[in-house]
N, C-alpha and C positions, 0 to 999 in steps of 0.2 A: 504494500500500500504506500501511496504516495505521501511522503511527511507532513505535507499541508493538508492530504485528506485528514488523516490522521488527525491532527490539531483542532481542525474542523469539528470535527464530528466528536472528539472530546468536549469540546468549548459547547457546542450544538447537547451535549449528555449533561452537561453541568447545568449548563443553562436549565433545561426542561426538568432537571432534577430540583429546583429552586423553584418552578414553577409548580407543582406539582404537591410542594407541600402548602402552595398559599391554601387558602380558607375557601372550603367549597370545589376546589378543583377536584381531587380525591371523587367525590360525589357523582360529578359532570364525567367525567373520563368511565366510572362503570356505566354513567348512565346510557355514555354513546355506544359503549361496546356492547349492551344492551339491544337498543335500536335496531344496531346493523345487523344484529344476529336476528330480531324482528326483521326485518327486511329480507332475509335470508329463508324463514321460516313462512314470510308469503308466498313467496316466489316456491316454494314446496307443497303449498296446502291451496293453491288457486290456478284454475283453468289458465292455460297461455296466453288465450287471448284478450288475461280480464287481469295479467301481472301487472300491466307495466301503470295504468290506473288507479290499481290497489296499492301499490309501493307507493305513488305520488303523493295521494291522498292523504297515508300516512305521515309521508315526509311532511310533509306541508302541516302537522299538527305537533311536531317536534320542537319541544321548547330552542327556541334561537340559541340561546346557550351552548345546548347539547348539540344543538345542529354543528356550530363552528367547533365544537371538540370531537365528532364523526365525521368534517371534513380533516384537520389535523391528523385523526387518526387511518386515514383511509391515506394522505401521502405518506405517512407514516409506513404502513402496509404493503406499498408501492416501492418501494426502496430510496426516498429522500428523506434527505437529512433535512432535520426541520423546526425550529424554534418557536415553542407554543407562547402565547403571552402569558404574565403574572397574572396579569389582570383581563378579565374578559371586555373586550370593549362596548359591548352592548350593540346598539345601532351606531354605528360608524366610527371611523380608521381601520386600522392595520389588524385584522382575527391572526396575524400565524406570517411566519416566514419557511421558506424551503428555499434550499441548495438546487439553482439548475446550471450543470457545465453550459450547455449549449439552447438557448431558448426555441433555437429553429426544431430542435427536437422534439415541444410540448406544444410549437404554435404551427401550425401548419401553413396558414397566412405568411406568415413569418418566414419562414421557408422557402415559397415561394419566391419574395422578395428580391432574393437574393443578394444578401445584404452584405459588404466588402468584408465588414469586420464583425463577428462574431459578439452577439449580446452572452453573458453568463455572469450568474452571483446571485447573491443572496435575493430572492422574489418575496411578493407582498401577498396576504391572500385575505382577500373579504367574502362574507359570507353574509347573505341574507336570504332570512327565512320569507320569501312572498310567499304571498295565496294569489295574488293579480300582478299585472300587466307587470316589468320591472324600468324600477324608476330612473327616467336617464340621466336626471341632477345627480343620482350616485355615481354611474358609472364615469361622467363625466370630470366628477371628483376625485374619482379613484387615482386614474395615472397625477394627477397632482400631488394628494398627497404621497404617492409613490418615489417623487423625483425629489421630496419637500424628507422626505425620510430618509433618502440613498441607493433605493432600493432599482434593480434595474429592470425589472417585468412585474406583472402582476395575473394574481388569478381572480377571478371574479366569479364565483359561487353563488349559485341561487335558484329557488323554487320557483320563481314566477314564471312568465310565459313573455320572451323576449320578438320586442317589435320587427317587423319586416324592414328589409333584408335580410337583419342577422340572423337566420334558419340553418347555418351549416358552421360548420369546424372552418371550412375554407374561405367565408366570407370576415373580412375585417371590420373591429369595432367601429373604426374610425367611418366607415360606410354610412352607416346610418347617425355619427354622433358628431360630423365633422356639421361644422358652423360655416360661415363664409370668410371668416378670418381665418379661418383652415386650422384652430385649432382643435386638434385630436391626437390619441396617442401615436406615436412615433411621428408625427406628422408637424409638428409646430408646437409653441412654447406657450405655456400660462403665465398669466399675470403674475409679475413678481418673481417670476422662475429663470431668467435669462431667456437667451436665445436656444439653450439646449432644447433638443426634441425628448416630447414626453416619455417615459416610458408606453414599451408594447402592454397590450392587456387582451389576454387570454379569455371567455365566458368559458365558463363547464353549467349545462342547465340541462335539464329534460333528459334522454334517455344516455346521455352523456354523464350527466349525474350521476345515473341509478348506476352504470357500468363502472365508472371510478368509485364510488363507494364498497360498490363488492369484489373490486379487484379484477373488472373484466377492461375492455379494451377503450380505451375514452378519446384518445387523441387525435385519429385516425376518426375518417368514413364523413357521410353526409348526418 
């Protein structure tokens, strides 16, 4: 192993090990390993054509909390190294960071691009529990405070049911959230933030969700 992995993923052990004893996390961390195994246990006990429904349903009544400690734990599962917060942040900033070498490898978009120099580091990951439509003042917000933290991608986690264009892995946030000032992620700069381009930001929603959650295939496909 490479001695900066190594360092890493100590620093990444210590850390979560500090977080882990704050107040109430203890709680939240069975609660999610709970859930998923509920999730696991629908998908056993319900016709195929009425899973992916019945999984949503539930997700979508999972305390917020627990929701962003069953995404944590699902990259966790996935094999990235990943720094939970002390503190839970409730409805808005930063639920969780992960280690990605290569961002083109999680964002397909991105990929594409084909971009000279290689994004990788510590990423941001927000989680929000919708029941509706999801709201684009968040998302909008995210890669800022992503660039405003240090952080150089972002995952954007969520139950709700995301606006046209965004329907595929392969179409980019910036598509439907770009302004006329051209501010969007990787695309132009926020107020306040310099001339650097935002960070990338990745959506995981809908049956994208449910696959990263249980360890099946997420990054990939329409």
């Amino acid at each position: 192993m490479d001695i900066r992995v190594g360092i890493r993923n100590l620093e990444a052990w210590l850390h979560n090990a500090r977080a882990h004893s704050a107040d109430g996390h203890g709680e939240r961390f069975n609660a999610a390993k709970k859930r998923l195994s509920k999730l696991a246990e629908i998908a056993e006990n319900t016709p195929k054509e009425r899973v992916f429904p019945a999984q949503f349903a539930y997700l979508r009544k999972v305390e917020p909390m627990v929701f962003e400690e069953m995404v944590i734990q699902a990259f966790a599962n996935g094999g990235f190294t990943r720094k939970a917060n002390r503190q839970y942040t409730g409805d808005g900033g930063i639920d969780g960071r992960v280690w990605v070498d290569d961002w083109a490898t999680v964002d397909p978009y991105f990929a594409r691009r084909r971009y000279t120099e290689p994004v990788g580091g510590w990423c941001g990951i927000q989680c929000k529990r919708y029941e509706g439509p999801i709201h684009r003042e968040h998302i909008r917000q995210f890669p800022v405070d992503l660039q405003r933290a240090g952080l150089v991608a972002g995952f954007f986690v969520h139950t709700g049911t995301t606006p046209k264009p965004r329907k595929t892995a392969n179409t980019p946030v910036s598509a439907w959230m770009k302004e006329p000032d051209g501010f969007a992620p990787g695309m132009g700069s926020a107020p306040g933030t310099g001339s650097r381009a935002l960070p990338p930001v990745r959506l995981i929603s809908g049956r994208h969700l449910l696959a990263f959650l249980q360890g099946g295939e997420w990054i990939h496909g329409e």
